[in-house]
C-alpha positions as CSV (number, residue, x, y, z in Angstrom):
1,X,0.0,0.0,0.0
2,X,0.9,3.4,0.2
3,X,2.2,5.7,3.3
4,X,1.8,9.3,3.6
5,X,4.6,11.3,4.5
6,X,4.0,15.5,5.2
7,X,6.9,17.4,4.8
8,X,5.0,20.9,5.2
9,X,2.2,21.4,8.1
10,X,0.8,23.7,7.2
11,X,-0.2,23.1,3.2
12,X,-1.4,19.9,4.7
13,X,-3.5,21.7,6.9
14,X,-5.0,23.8,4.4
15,X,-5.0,20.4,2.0
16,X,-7.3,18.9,4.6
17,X,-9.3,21.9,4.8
18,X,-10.0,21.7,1.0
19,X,-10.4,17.7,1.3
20,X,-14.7,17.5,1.2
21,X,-15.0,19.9,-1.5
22,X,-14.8,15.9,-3.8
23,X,-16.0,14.1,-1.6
24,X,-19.5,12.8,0.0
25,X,-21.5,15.7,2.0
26,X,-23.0,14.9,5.1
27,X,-25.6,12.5,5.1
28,X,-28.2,14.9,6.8
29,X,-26.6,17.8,4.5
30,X,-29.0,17.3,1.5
31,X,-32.2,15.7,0.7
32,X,-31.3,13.0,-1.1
33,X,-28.2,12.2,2.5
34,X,-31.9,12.0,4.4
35,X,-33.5,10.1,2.0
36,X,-31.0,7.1,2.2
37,X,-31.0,7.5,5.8
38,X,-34.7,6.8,6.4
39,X,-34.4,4.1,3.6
40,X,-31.4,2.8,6.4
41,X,-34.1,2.7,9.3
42,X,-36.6,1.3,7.3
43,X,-35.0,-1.8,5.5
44,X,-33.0,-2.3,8.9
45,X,-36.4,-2.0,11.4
46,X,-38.0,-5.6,12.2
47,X,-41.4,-4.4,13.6
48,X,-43.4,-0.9,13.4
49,X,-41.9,2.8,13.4
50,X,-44.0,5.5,14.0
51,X,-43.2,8.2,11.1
52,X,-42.3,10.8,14.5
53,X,-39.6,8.6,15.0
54,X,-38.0,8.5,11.7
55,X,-38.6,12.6,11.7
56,X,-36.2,12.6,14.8
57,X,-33.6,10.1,12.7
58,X,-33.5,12.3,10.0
59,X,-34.1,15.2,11.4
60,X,-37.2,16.5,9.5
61,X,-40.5,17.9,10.3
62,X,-43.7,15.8,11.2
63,X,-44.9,17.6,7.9
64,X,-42.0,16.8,5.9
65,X,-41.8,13.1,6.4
66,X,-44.7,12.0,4.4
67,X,-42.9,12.9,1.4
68,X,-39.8,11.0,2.4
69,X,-42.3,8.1,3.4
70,X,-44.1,7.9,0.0
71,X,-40.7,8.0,-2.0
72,X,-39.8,5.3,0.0
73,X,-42.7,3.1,-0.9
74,X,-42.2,3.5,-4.5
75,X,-38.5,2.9,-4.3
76,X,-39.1,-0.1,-2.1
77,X,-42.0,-1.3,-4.4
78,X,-39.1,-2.0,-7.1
79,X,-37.6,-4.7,-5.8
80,X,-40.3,-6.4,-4.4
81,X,-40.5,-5.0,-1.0
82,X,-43.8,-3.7,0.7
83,X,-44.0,-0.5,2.9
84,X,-47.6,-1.2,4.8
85,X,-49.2,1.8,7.5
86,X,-51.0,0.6,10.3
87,X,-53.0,3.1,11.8
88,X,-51.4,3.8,15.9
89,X,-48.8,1.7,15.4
90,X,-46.7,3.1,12.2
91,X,-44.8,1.7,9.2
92,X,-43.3,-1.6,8.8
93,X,-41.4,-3.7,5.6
94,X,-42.1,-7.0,4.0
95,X,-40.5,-8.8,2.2
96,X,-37.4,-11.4,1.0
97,X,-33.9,-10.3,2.6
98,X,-31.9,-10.9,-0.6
99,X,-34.1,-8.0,-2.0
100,X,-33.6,-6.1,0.8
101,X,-30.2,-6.4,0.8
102,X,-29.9,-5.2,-2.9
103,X,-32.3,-2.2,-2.0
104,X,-29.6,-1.0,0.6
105,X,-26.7,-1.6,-1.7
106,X,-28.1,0.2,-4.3
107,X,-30.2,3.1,-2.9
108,X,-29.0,3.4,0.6
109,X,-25.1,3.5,-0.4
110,X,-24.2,6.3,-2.3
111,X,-22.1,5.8,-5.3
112,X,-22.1,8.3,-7.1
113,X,-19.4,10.7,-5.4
114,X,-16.0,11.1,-6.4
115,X,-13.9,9.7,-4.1
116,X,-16.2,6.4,-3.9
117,X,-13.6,3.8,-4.3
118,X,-11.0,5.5,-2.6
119,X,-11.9,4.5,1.2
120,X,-14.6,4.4,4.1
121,X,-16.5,7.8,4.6
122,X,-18.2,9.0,7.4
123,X,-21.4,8.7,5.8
124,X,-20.6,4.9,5.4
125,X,-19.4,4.2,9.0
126,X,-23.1,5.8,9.8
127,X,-24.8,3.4,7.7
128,X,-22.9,0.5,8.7
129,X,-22.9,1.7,12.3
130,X,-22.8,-1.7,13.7
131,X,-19.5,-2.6,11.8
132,X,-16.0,-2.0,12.2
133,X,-15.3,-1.2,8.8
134,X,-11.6,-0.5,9.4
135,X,-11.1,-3.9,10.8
136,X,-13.1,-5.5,7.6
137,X,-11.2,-4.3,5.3
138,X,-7.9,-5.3,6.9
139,X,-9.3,-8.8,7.0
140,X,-10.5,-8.4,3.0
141,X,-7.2,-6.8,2.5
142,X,-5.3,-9.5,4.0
143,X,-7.3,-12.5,2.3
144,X,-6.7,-11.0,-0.8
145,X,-3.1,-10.9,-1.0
146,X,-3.4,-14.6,-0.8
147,X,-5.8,-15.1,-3.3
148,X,-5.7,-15.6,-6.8
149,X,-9.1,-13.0,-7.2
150,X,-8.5,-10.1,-8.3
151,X,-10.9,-6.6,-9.1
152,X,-10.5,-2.7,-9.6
153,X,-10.9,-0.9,-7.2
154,X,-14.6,0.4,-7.5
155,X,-15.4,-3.7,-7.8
156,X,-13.4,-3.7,-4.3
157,X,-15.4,-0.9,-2.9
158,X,-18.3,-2.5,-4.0
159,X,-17.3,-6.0,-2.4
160,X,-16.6,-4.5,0.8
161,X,-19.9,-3.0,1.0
162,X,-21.5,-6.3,0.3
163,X,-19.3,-7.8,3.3
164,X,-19.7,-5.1,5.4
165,X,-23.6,-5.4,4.4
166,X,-24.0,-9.3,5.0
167,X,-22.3,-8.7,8.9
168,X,-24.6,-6.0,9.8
169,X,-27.8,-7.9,9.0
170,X,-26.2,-10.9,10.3
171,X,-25.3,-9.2,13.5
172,X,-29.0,-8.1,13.6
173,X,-30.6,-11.4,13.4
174,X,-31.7,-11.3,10.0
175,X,-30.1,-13.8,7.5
176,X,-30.7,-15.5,4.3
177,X,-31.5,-18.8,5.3
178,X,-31.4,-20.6,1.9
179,X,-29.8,-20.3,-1.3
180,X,-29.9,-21.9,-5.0
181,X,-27.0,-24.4,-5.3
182,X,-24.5,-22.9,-7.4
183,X,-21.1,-24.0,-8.2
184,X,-18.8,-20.8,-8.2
185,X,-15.3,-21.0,-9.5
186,X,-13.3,-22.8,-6.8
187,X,-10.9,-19.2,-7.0
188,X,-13.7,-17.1,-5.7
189,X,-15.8,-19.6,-3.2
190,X,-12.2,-20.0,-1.7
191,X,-11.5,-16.4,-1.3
192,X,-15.3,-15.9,-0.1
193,X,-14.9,-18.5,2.6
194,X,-11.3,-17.5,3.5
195,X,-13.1,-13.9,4.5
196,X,-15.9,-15.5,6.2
197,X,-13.8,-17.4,8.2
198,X,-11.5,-14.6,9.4
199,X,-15.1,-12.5,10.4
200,X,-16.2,-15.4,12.3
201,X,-12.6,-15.1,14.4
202,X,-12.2,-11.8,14.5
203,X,-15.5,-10.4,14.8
204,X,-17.6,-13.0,16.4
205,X,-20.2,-13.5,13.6
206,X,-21.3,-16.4,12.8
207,X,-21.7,-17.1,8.8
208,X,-23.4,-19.9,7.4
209,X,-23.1,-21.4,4.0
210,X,-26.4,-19.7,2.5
211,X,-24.5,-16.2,3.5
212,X,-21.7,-17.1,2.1
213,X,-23.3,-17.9,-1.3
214,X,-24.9,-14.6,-1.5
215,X,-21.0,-12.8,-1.0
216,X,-19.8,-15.5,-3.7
217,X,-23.1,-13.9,-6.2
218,X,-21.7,-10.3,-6.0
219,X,-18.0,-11.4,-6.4
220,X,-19.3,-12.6,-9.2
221,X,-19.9,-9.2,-10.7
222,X,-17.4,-7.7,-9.1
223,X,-13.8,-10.1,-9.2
224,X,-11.9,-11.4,-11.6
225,X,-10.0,-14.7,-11.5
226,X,-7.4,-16.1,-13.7
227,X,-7.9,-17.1,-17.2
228,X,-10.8,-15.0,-17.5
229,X,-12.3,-16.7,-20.5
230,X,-15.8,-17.9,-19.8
231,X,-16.8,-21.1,-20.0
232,X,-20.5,-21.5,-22.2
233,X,-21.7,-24.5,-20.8
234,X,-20.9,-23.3,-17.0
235,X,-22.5,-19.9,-17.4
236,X,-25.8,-21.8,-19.0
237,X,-26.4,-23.3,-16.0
238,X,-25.8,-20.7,-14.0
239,X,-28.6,-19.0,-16.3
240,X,-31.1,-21.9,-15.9
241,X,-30.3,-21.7,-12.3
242,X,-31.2,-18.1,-11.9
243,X,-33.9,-18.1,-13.9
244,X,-35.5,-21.2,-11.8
245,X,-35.4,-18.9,-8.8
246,X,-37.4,-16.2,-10.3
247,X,-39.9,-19.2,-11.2
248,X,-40.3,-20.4,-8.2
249,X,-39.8,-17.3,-5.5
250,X,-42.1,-14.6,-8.2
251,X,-43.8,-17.0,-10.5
252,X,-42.7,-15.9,-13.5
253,X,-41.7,-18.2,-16.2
């Protein structure tokens, strides 16, 4: 890696000063920073919350909220997750945790700032307040240097996210209790369980094989092994395996 070595105070200084001005602003800072926040307490909530208390989260009038709340319900509604009201009691989710999951990766976490694939914001360690995100990616870090896997480094990002993602909800109780039988390349399921491992050691969660599946889907996307050259028959079945899922969990042929 790299080490940082500041020869002049005081342009540093002035160098940190200047550091936001490419980066993520604070998560309360705008409306969309709020926005991903309540979609946080929502998708993360595992009975009822009153809309008063995700006002106070967000900080946000009582007024304000039902906007925030009806965006949320449309966003949600995309990947197959229900928002229902319950009149004294408040709002709570539905719906499969894979989906949920994917909702959080992809509307909670905010990608679309410079600096992205660089490191851990602030923003991030309040959305994945449960996690030391530090100490993950050490462990990915480390597990990595022994593994044949490679990515870029917004695929990295993007797989620590996933990881950091899989331990919070984990942590919390809620975890994917089954998953299609797929044969990953031997590379990736290796690294994948070489990471798992070293969580369950270092940070005292427990992760079983149907979690360690869904890490092995998004390395998928986001990895590379060696050879690179993909192999028709294997990535048919893959296909047929996928689309059997959406058969059976949505119904859809």
């Amino acid at each position: 890696g790299y080490h940082l070595v500041e020869s002049d105070r005081k342009a540093f200084d002035a160098f940190l000063a200047t550091r936001e001005q490419g980066g993520e602003p604070n998560v309360l800072a705008t409306t969309d920073g709020r926005f991903r926040l309540l979609l946080k307490y929502i998708l993360e909530s595992t009975g009822f919350v009153t809309a008063e208390e995700l006002a106070r989260k967000i900080a946000v009038g009582d007024s304000a909220i039902q906007a925030y709340i009806r965006q949320a319900r449309e966003v949600l509604d995309r990947y197959g997750v229900e928002l229902v009201s319950k009149r004294g009691m408040g709002f709570r989710i539905f719906g499969r945790e894979e989906a949920r999951r994917d909702c959080f990766a992809n509307e909670v976490v905010n990608r679309r700032y410079r600096s992205y694939a660089t490191g851990f914001t602030a923003n991030e360690q309040i959305l994945f307040d449960q996690v030391d995100l530090y100490e993950l990616d050490d462990i990915i870090g480390e597990c990595l240097e022994g593994s044949s896997v490679r990515a870029n480094d917004y695929g990295l990002k993007n797989i620590k996210v996933h990881f950091a993602l899989m331990v919070t909800r984990v942590k919390s109780g809620s975890i994917i209790e089954a998953a299609p039988e797929v044969d990953y390349p031997e590379e990736l399921r290796s690294f994948a369980d070489d990471v798992c491992d070293r969580i369950q050691d270092g940070l005292g969660v427990h992760v079983p094989e149907a979690e360690r599946a869904y890490i092995c889907r998004h390395l998928v996307t986001n990895a590379k092994v060696p050879g690179g050259q993909v192999d028709a028959d294997w990535l048919n079945e893959r296909i047929d395996a996928l689309l059997q899922v959406i058969l059976t969990d949505y119904g859809y042929d």
